[in-house]
N, C-alpha and C positions, 0 to 999 in steps of 0.2 A: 504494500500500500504506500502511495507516495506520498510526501509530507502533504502537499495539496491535497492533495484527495482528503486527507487526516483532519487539514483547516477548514477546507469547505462543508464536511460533514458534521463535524461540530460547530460550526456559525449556523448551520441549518437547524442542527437541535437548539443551540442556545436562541436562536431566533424565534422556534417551534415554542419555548417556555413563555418568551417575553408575549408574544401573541395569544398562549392560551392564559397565561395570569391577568394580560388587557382585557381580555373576553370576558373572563371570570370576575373583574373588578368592577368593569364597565354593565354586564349584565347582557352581553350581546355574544349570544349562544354561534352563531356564526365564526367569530372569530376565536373564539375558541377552539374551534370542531376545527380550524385552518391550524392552528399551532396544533392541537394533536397528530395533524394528518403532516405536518411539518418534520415531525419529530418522527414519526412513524418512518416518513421514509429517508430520514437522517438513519436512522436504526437499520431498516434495510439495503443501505447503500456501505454502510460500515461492514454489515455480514457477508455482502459479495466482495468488498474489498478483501475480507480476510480468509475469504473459501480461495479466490486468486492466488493472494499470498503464499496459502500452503500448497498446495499446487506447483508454485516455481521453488519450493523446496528440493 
């Protein structure tokens, strides 16, 4: 996994939290459901980075 890959996928989850705690504070179920779905595929882009990984092991 390359360092990028490592930064971008964490700005996307830390990004995923800030939008669903917005959501959540503000009351507006929308944005919320976007930071979850934010996070979710920060999470899913992490697991393929590291199935690659071992792979070129």
């Amino acid at each position: 996994m390359g360092l990028d890959d490592k930064i971008d996928n964490a700005s996307q989850d830390t990004a995923g939290k800030v939008k669903e705690g917005v959501g959540r504070a503000t009351d507006n179920e929308r944005l919320e459901a976007e930071g979850r779905n934010d996070q979710a595929g920060a999470k899913l882009k992490q697991a393929g980075e590291k199935i690659k990984d071992a792979f070129k092991s």
